[in-house]
C-alpha positions in Angstrom: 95.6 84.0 104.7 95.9 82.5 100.8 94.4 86.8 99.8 97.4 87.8 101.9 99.7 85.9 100.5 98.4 87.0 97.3 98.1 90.5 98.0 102.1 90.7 99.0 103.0 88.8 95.9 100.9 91.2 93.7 102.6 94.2 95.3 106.0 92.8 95.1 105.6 91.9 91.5 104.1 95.4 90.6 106.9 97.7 92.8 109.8 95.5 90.4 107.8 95.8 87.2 106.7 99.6 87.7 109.6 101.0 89.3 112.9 98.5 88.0 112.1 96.1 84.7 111.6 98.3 82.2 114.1 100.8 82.8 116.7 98.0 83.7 115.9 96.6 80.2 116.6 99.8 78.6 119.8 100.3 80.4 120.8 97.1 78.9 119.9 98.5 75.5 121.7 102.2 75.8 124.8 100.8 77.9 126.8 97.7 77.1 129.4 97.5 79.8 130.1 101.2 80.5 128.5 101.8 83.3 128.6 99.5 86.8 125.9 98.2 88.5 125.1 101.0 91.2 124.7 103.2 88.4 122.9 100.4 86.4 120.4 100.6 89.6 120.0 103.9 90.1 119.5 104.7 86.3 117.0 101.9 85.5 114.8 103.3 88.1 114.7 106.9 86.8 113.9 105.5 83.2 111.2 103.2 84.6 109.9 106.0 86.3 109.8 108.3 83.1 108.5 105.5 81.0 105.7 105.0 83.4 104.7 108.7 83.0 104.7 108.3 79.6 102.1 105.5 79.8 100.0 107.3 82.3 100.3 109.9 78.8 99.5 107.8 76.2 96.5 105.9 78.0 95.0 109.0 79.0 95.7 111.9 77.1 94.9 110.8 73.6 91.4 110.4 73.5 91.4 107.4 70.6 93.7 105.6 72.9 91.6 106.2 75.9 88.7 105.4 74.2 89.5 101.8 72.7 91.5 101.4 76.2 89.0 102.4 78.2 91.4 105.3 80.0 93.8 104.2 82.9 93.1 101.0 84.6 95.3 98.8 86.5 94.6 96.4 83.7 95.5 98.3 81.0 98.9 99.8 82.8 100.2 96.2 83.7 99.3 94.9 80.0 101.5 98.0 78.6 104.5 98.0 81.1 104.8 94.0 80.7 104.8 95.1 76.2 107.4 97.5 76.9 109.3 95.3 79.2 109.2 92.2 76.2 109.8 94.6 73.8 113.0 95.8 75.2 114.1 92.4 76.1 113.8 91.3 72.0 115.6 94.5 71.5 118.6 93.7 74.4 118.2 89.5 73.1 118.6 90.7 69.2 121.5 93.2 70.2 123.7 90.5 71.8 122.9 87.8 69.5 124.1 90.5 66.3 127.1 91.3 68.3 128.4 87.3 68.1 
């Protein structure tokens, strides 16, 4: 029951961080208050999908990358989307705080 549980709570977790965070974050970033939240929505999932190609790209296309990485694993893809998702939010945090 408790690897149920679990197994829910790890898909849940990796459908809002693979196909919502990051994009949501980077609508933040690119669009203050110009756009409303339907579009908000349907934007930061098209950008979270395109930034998650990109880091299928980078871990397995470069071979340096792939190498020290050890290609695509489900390690290595959560460790990069959670980067990109903290990065954006220093970027959205450090935006508003400059704008006070």
């Amino acid at each position: 029951m408790i690897d149920l549980i679990l197994q829910i709570v790890r898909i849940l977790l990796g459908i809002v961080l693979v196909l919502f965070l990051p994009g949501y974050l980077l609508t933040l970033i690119l669009f203050k208050g110009e756009i409303d939240q339907l579009e908000r929505f349907v934007l930061s999932v098209a950008l979270s999908i395109c930034i998650d190609v990109f880091v299928g790209l980078s871990l397995g296309f470069n071979e340096k990358i792939a190498s020290i990485t050890g290609g695509i694993t489900e390690f290595n893809i959560w460790i990069f989307l959670i980067s990109i998702s903290i990065i954006f939010f220093l970027v959205y945090r450090y935006r508003e705080s400059a704008n006070m």
